[in-house]
Residue, then its C-alpha position, 0 to 999 in steps of 0.5 A: x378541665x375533665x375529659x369525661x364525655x358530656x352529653x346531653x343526656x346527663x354523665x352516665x348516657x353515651x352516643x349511640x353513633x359512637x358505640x356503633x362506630x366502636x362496635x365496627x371496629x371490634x368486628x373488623x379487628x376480629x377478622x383480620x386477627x382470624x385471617x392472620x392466624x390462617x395465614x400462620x397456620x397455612x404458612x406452618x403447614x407448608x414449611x412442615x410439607x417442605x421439610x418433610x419433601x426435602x427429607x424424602x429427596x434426600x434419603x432418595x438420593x442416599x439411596x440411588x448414591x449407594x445403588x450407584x456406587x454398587x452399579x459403578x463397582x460392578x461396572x468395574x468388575x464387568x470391564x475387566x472381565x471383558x479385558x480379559x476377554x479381548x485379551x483372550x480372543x476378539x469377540x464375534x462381529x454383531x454380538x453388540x449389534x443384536x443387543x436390544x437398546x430397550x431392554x438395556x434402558x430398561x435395566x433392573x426396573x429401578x432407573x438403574x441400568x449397565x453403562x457398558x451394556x448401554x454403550x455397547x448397544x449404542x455402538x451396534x446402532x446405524x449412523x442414522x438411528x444414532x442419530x435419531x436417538x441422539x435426537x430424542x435424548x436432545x428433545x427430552x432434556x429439559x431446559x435447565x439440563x441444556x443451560x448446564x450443559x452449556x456452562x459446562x461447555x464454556x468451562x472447558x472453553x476456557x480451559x483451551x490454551x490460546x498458543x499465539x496469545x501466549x507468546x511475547x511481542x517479539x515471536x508473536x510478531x513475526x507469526x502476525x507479519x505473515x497476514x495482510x492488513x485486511x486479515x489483521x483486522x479479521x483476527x482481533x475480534x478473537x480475544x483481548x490478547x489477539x487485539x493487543x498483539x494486532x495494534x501493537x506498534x511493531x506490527x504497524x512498523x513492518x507494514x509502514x516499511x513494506x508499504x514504502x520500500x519503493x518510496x525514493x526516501x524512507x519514513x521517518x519514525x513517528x514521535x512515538x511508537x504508537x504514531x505507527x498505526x496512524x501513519x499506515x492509514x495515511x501511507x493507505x490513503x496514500x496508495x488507494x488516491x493512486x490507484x484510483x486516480x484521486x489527487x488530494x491537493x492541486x496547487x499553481x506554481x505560476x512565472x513561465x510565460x510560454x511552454x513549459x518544456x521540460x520539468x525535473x522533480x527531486x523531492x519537494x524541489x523542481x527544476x522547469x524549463x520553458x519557451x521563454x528562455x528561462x529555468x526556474x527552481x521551485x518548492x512544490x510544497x510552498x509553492x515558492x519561486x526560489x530562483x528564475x535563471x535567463x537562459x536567452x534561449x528557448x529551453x527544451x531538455x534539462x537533466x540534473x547531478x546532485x551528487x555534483x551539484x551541476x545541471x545541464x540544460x539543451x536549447x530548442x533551436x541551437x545546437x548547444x548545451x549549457x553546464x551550470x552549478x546549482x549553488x552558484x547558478x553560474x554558466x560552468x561550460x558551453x558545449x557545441x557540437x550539433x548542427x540544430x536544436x537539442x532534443x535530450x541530454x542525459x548527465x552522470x558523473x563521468x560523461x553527458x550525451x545529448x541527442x540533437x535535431x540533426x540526428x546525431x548523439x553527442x558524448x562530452x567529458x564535461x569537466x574538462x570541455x572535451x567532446x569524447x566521441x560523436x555518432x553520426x546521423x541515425x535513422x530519424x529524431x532522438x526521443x530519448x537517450x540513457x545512460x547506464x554506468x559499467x566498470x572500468x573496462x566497458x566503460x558507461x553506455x549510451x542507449x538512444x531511442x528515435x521515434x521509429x522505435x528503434x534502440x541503439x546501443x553505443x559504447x563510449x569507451x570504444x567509439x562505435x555501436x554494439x547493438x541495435x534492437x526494434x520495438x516492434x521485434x521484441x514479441x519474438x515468436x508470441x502472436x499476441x506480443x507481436x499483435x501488440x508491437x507489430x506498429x509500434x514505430x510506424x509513422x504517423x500515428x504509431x512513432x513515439x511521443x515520449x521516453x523515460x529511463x531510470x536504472x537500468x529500465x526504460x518506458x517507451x511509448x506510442x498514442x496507444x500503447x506504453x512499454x515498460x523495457x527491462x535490460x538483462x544485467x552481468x552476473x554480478x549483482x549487489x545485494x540490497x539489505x532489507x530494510x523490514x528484517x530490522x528487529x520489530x522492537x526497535x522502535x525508538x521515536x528519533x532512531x532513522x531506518x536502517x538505510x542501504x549500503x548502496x548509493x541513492x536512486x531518489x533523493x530532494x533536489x539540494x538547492x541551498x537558501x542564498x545565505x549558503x551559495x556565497x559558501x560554497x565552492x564552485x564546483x567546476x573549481x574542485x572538478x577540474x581534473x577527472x580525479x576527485x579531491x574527496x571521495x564520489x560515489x560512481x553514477x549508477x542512472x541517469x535522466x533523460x529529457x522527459x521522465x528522468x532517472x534518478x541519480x546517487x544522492x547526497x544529504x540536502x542541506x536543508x531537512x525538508x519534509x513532507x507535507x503531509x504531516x502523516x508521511x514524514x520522510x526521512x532527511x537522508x536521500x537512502x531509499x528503503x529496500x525495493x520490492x521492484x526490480x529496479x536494479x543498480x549492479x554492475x554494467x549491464x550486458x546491452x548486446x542482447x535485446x531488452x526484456x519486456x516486463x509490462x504493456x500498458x494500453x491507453x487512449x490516444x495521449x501525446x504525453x506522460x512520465x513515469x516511476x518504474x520503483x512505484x510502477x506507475x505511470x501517468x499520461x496525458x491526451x492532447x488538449x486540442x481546441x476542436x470541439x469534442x477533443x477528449x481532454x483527460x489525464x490517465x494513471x496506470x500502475x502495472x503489476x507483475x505478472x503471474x506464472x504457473x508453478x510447477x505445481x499448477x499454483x500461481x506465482x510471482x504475485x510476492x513482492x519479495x520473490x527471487x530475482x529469478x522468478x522475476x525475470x521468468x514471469x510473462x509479460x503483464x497486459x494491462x489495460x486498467x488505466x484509471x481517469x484522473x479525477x479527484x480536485x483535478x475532475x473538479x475544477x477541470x471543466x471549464x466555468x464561467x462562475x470562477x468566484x465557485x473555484x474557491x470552493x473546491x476543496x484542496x485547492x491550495x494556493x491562490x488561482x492563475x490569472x484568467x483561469x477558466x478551468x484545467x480541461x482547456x486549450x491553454x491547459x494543454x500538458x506539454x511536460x509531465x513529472x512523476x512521484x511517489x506522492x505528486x504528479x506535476x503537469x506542466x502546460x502549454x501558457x507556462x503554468x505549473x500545477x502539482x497534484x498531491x495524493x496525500x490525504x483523504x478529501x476525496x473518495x472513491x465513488x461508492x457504486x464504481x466497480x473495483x478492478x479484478x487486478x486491485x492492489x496487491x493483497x498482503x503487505x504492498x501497500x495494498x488496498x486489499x488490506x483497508x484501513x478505515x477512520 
């Protein structure tokens, strides 16, 4: 087939529509080839302009760089022309400052000027219209200028040598220990090297140590060096749940029938007495009864020896103390020599004293049976007694306080009383002491409710007020190695804290699984004589019937730990180095009257314990069935107090002050006690609904029977027990609850005011330094 086009018309006819349509066609093309070769044309045209313009630009410059180096010479030439002069002779004031500043810009017309003329005019200015100028020259400037200067600036930025982020770990670390954690977290934003210096393991160590020196056992080493960081926000949390009164966990230890008298905690081990005639051991951390001992007597004091593994327990309404072990949990000796019940009892490793309703104090050998000594009636009833070891020569001493507020001193060895002291007397000359103590021991609301003693510090206290005792100790004084100067890279995961070389004020109760009792000897039969078969360290505290001291420790024969999995302790009964001044020297000189260190007001409290190492103390008020009855618990942590320096600077806040300023520091006047709250404020209200308890976060354990809630009668705190992690409250029904500070279920309220006394800033423990997350 052709492709010729066939019309109509015949071969040589063509359409006249596609001729036209053809014809437009060529127009259209035509036009656009013209508009393409203006485009060329134009584009020609400005590439040749350009170049012609860049051309120009450059000989300009060629131009103004020889009329610079020309200005720059001669410059040159005029600079030494006025050293000679200045070496000459000094010019005449105000030459400079008559100098027209125009005329100098203005130079030789051509935009080419003298800098030295400049600078000299300038110089001649006022402050003020150097200011303005400067002002001008700013406004004048051109953005692009400005953006110039401002990558010049930052060039010289980075010329800047960063001294800190240039030291290795170990000296920066001891520049960085110096600031509080709260500065610490200020201070990482600075650079990439400061955030790596600021989380380095070794920073989070020392503050780890800092934060638990005045723990009765020390942390033990996370698995890796990195857990150090996670393990200070828990020791945080820790500290702040105290000092705001927020315990975390609450768990029932249920058994006793009746009162529950007397509580002694060692560790995760308790040691309860009660009215229903029994002594039983518990595992605050399990919950879990590990022995019930039937006394047949009502039990109303108990104090307990690990390093012998003896404890002795006092009856309420028979002038009798018995000895047991607490391995075999066999009676070892019966002691009689009062004439009614027994209020307290104190046992250390040479004697054991018990003070007795008939008014009368007691000192035993109690390895051999043998009654030392016994001074007669005092004044009213024994709240308390102590202990406190001597050398050889004074031999230990006994401190006794009845509830008149008065405090006696004896001596063993020498069989009579060295000293007699009253409360009420102590403020001396100061009239606010004195309005403070003026009643403190008159009957019948201002006697003494309850007394605690560890070391060689004391805690009595009334209804109203709570006074924290210091006894002033001999010129010889051991000294306690510090366990934060140990070497910041020593971080291996399975290494112990460096321990002191002094024996343990704090330590778990050692009481064996029944597989290790059969084992063990008796420990009257290795005891027999006054002189060991095996090397003892000698007793440096002693306990009383409430709020006990604590004595030289041994290992435990079990590793038991924490509960709480951030705040491991240590399988060894060394506490790390005390940043309080709980001292164990040498005998103490107790002819002089105890120092006051702290007054602590509270509300109208019937009961409480306290823990000097820690400086805090809780309490209790009477649970009363009267309608309105204030039914509250109380935490308090009182602080050193300031003094002036000589240079007018406040002093005395540095926990790791001098022993000299420490003693010379005032009275601390504390009045900030905190309500107890946390699971304790939820579950105290008395509810019907009891199926809502299970929703308390907390809550461990299963609930005592017929529980209606922990502000109730029945509830009432007849025995309280203080930790460096728990408060254990025995009550009035026999039930037993420990409240743990560990954790971070509860919060302080975020609209509560914060005390102006708050935790000490810097390295304490303190909530000054936050750790959030």
């Amino acid at each position: 087939m052709s492709f010729d086009m066939v019309t109509e018309d015949g071969d040589g006819a063509v359409d006249e529509d596609f001729e036209e349509v053809i014809q437009q066609l060529r127009n259209l093309y035509s036009k656009k080839l013209t508009q393409y070769k203006r485009l060329l044309e134009q584009g020609q045209s400005a590439s040749a302009a350009q170049l012609h313009a860049l051309q120009a630009e450059l000989r300009l410059l060629r131009v103004n760089l020889e009329d610079e180096r020309h200005a720059a010479h001669q410059s040159e030439l005029e600079r030494d022309q006025l050293r000679i002069k200045t070496l000459n002779g000094p010019t005449q004031r105000g030459s400079t400052a008559d100098m027209d500043i125009a005329s100098v810009l203005r130079g030789d017309g051509r935009g080419n000027f003298n800098e030295i003329e400049v600078r000299k005019a300038v110089r001649g200015l006022k402050l003020a219209d150097r200011a303005r100028l400067m002002t001008i020259i700013l406004e004048s400037c051109m953005p692009g200028d400005i953006r110039q200067q401002i990558i010049l600036l930052e060039k010289y930025l980075k010329y800047t040598f960063d001294v800190v982020g240039h030291l290795t770990h170990d000296i920066a670390f001891h520049i960085l220990k110096y600031l509080t954690v709260q500065e610490l977290l200020g201070v990482e934003s600075v650079s990439k090297r400061w955030q790596e210096l600021v989380h380095h393991p070794s920073i989070w160590r020392y503050h780890c140590l800092h934060l638990t020196a005045t723990d009765p056992m020390p942390v033990r080493p996370p698995p890796s060096p990195e857990g150090w960081e996670p393990l200070y926000r828990s020791l945080h949390h820790r500290e702040s749940n105290f000092h705001y009164g927020l315990p975390q966990k609450l768990r029932f230890l249920t058994g006793h029938t009746n009162f529950c008298t007397t509580l002694l905690l060692r560790g995760k081990r308790l040691i309860s007495g009660s009215y229903d005639e029994t002594i039983r051991f518990w595992d605050i951390e399990t919950g879990e009864q590990k022995k019930c001992l039937q006394v047949k007597k009502p039990v109303s004091c108990i104090d307990f020896l690990l390093e012998e593994e003896v404890f002795v327990a006092g009856f309420h309404d028979v002038g009798r103390v018995h000895l047991y072990s607490s391995v075999t949990f066999n009676p070892l000796q019966q002691l009689s020599g009062h004439l009614n019940g027994i209020r307290a009892v104190a046992l250390s490793s040479r004697s054991l004293v018990s003070a007795g309703a008939d008014k009368a104090l007691v000192c035993w050998d109690w390895r051999s049976g043998t009654k030392i000594v016994r001074f007669g009636q005092q004044t009213t009833i024994n709240i308390g007694v102590q202990l406190i070891a001597g050398d050889k020569e004074s031999g230990e001493r006994v401190v006794s306080v009845t509830i008149d507020g008065i405090v006696r001193v004896f001596s063993i060895a020498r069989r009579e009383m060295i000293s007699q002291f009253k409360l009420a007397e102590l403020g001396g000359s100061d009239p606010v002491l004195n309005a403070k103590l003026c009643n403190v021991g008159k009957a019948p609301d201002n006697m003494l409710q309850w007394f605690a003693a560890k070391g060689t510090q004391m805690t009595c206290a009334t209804k109203s007020v709570i006074l924290h005792l210091q006894w002033t100790e001999g010129d010889e004084k051991q000294e306690k190695p510090n366990a934060l100067s140990s070497s910041p890279t020593d971080l291996e995961p399975n290494k112990s804290i460096p321990s002191p070389s002094t024996p343990s004020v704090s330590g778990r109760s050692s009481i064996p699984p029944p597989s290790a009792m059969k084992s063990r000897p008796n420990v009257l039969s290795r005891s027999s004589t006054s002189h060991m078969s095996t090397p003892r360290r000698t007793s440096l505290t002693v306990s009383t019937s409430r709020g006990r001291a604590s004595l030289p420790l041994t290992p435990p024969p079990s590793g038991l730990h924490s509960s709480n999995p951030g705040t491991p302790l240590s399988r060894t009964g060394t506490p790390a180095a005390s940043t309080f001044a709980v001292r164990y020297g040498q005998a103490a000189i107790l002819t002089a009257p105890p120092k006051l260190v702290a007054i602590v007001d509270t509300p109208d409290v019937a009961v409480g314990a306290v823990d000097p190492r820690k400086r805090r103390v809780v309490t209790a008020t009477r649970f009363s069935s009267r309608l309105g009855a204030d039914r509250r618990i109380f935490i308090s942590t009182h602080r050193k107090a300031k003094r002036q320096s000589e240079d007018g600077s406040e002093e005395g806040n540095d926990e790791d002050s001098e022993t000299s300023k420490e003693e010379d520091s005032a009275v601390d006047f504390s009045t900030s006690i905190t309500t107890v709250g946390g699971v304790w404020g939820a579950i105290s209200v008395p509810d019907d609904s009891s199926p809502t308890w299970s929703l308390v976060r907390g809550l461990q354990g299963p609930l005592p029977h017929k529980f209606a809630g922990l502000a109730t009668p029945n509830m009432n705190p007849m025995s309280m027990q203080l930790s460096h992690e728990e408060v254990v409250v025995g009550c009035a029904d026999g039930t037993i609850y420990v409240m743990s500070f560990v954790g971070d279920e509860y919060h302080k309220e975020r609209n509560a005011p914060i005390p102006e006394d708050d935790l000490e800033a810097g390295s304490s423990g303190g909530l000054a330094s936050p750790m959030t997350g």
